[in-house]
C-alpha positions in Angstrom: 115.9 126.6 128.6 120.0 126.4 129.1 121.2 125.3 125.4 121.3 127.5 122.7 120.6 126.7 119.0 120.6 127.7 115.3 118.2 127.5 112.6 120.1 124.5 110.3 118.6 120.7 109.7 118.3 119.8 113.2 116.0 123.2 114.4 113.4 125.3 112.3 114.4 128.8 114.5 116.9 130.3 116.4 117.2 130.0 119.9 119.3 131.7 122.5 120.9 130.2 125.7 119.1 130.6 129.1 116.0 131.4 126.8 112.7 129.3 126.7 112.1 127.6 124.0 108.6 128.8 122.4 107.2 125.3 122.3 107.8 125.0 126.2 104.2 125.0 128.0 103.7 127.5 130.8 103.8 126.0 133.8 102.6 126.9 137.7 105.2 125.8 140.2 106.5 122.5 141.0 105.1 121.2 138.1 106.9 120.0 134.4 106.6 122.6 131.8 105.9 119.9 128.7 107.0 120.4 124.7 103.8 121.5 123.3 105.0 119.6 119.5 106.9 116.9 121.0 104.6 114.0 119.9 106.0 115.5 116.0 108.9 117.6 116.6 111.0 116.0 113.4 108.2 116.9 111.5 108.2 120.2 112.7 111.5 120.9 112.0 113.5 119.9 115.4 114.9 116.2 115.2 117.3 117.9 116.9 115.5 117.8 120.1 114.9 114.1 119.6 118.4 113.1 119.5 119.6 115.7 122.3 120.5 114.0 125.7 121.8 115.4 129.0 123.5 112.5 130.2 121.3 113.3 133.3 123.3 116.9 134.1 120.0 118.6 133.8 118.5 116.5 137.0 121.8 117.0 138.6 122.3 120.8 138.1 118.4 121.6 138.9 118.7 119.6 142.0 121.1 122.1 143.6 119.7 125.2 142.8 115.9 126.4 142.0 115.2 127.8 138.8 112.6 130.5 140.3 115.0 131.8 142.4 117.3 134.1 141.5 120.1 131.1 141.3 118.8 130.6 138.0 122.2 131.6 136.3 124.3 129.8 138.1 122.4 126.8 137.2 123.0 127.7 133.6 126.3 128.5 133.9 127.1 125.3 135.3 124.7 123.2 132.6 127.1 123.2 130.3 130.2 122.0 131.9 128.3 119.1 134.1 126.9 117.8 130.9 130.0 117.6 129.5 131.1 115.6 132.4 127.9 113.5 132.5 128.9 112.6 128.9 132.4 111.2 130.1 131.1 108.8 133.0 128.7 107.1 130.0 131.8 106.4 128.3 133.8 105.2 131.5 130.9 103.1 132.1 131.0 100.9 129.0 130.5 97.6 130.7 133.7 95.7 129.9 136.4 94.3 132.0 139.2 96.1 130.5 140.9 98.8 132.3 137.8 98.4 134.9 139.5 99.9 138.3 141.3 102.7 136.3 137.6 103.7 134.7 135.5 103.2 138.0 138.7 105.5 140.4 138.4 108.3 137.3 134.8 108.0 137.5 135.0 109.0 141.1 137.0 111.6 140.5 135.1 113.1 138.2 131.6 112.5 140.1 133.4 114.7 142.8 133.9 117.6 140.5 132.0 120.8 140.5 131.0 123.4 137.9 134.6 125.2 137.9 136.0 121.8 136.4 138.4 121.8 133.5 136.4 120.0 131.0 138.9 119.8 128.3 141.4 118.3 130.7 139.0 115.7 131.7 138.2 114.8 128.0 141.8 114.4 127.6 142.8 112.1 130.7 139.2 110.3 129.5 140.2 109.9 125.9 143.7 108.6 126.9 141.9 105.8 129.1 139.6 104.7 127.0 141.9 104.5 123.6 143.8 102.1 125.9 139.8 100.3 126.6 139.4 99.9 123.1 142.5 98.7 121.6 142.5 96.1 124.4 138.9 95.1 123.7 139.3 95.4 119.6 142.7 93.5 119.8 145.2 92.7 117.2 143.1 92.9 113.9 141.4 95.8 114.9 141.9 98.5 112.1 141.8 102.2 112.6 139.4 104.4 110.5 139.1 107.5 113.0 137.6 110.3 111.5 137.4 109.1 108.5 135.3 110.9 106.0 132.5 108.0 105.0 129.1 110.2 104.5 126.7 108.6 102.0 129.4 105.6 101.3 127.7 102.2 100.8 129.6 100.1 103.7 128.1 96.9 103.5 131.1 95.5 101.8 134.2 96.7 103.6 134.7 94.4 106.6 134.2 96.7 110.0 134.4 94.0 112.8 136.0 95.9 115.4 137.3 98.7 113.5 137.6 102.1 115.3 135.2 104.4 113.9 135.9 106.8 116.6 135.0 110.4 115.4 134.1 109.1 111.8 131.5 111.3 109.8 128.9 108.1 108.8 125.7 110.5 107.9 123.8 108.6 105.9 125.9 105.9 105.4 124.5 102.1 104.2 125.2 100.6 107.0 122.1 97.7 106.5 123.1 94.2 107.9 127.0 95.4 108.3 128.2 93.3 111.7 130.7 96.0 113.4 131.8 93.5 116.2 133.6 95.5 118.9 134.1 98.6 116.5 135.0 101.5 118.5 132.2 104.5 118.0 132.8 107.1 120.4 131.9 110.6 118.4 131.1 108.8 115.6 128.1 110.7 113.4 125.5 108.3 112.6 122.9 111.2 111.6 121.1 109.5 108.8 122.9 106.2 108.8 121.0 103.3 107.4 122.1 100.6 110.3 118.8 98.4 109.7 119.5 95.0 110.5 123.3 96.3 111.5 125.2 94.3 114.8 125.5 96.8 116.8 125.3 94.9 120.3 129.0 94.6 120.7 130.0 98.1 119.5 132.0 100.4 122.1 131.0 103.5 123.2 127.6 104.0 121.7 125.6 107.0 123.0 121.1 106.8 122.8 121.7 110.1 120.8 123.4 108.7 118.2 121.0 106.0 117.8 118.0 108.1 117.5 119.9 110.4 115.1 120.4 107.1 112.7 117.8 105.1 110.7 117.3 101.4 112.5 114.8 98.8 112.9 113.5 95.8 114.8 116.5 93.9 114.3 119.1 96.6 114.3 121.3 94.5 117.4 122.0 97.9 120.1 123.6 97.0 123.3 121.9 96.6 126.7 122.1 99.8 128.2 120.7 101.6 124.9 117.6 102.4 124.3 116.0 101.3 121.1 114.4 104.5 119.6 109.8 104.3 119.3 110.5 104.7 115.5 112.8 102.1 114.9 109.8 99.4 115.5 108.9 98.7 112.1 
């Protein structure tokens, strides 16, 4: 109900914040009000809904207010910035050693923050923190090719071990049986990026919605706390 979205690629209609979606089922109370097309919802137009994630803000914000009430706005009004934060801990909880007690005390800082937060001051203290995570973790020979413009380029050839790929456009990128190593891919766009039989165990800062918005397999390596996508089985 909170998001908003535009007709494009990723949705077939137009849909306004703090607006049910039309595919939402009626629901009586205290139950889950289930997608009605979610079993096919890319081919219906809306592989956007696959590869949306909350980082968990929606259990969080619904579990302080009820929806039915008439606290519904605030809950929607706070959506937004709480998933933004949500997003941050993911990324402060990349499980390496570097920087560890500077990640964990900003973590609890941020877990302590409400709905008035500053998100873009956040993002910016995060970012600083974890640039320092990744160039300690990448090391010497790792390269830079932030937000570098690579959609549709064949990359099976240019050596990314450990490279930072951080905000790089990569959709639909050939990305088949490339071993990234450490490569740094925070806000990297993998939409449509071939990474079948990619390495991707090692990489830093991968999120499960850009996995399911790429094209994997069964041997696509994705790190532990990631969730291989149903589709990627074959």
């Amino acid at each position: 109900m909170a998001p908003a979205f535009a007709r494009s690629a990723d949705f077939a209609i137009d849909k306004p914040a703090r607006t049910p979606c039309p595919h939402l089922a009626v629901s009586v109370p205290g139950a889950a009000a289930p997608c009605t097309i979610h079993a096919s919802l890319p081919e219906r137009g809306f592989p956007g809904c696959v590869t949306f994630d909350c980082f968990g803000a929606g259990q969080r914000v619904t579990s302080w207010v009820d929806l039915r009430s008439g606290s519904a706005d605030e809950a929607f009004a706070a959506f937004d910035v709480v998933r933004a934060l949500h997003e941050v801990l993911w990324y402060l909880a990349e499980p390496v050693d570097a920087w560890a007690a500077e990640r964990s005390a900003l973590a609890s800082r941020i877990e302590a923050l409400g709905p008035d937060a500053d998100v873009g001051a956040v993002r910016a203290e995060a970012g600083e923190l974890l640039g320092r995570v990744s160039s300690s973790v990448r090391g010497p020979r790792g390269r830079t090719m932030a937000r570098a413009d690579l959609v549709g380029k064949d990359l099976r050839r240019r050596g990314l071990v450990d490279v930072s790929l951080r905000g790089a456009l990569l959709m639909g990128a050939d990305l088949r049986g490339v071993d990234l190593g450490r490569a740094d891919l925070l806000g990297a766009d993998l939409r449509g990026a071939d990474v079948r039989g990619a390495s991707l165990q090692g990489v830093l800062f991968l999120t499960n919605p850009q996995v399911t918005s790429a094209r994997g397999d069964s041997s696509t390596g994705l790190p532990a706390r990631v969730h291989r996508p149903a589709s990627w089985a074959a």
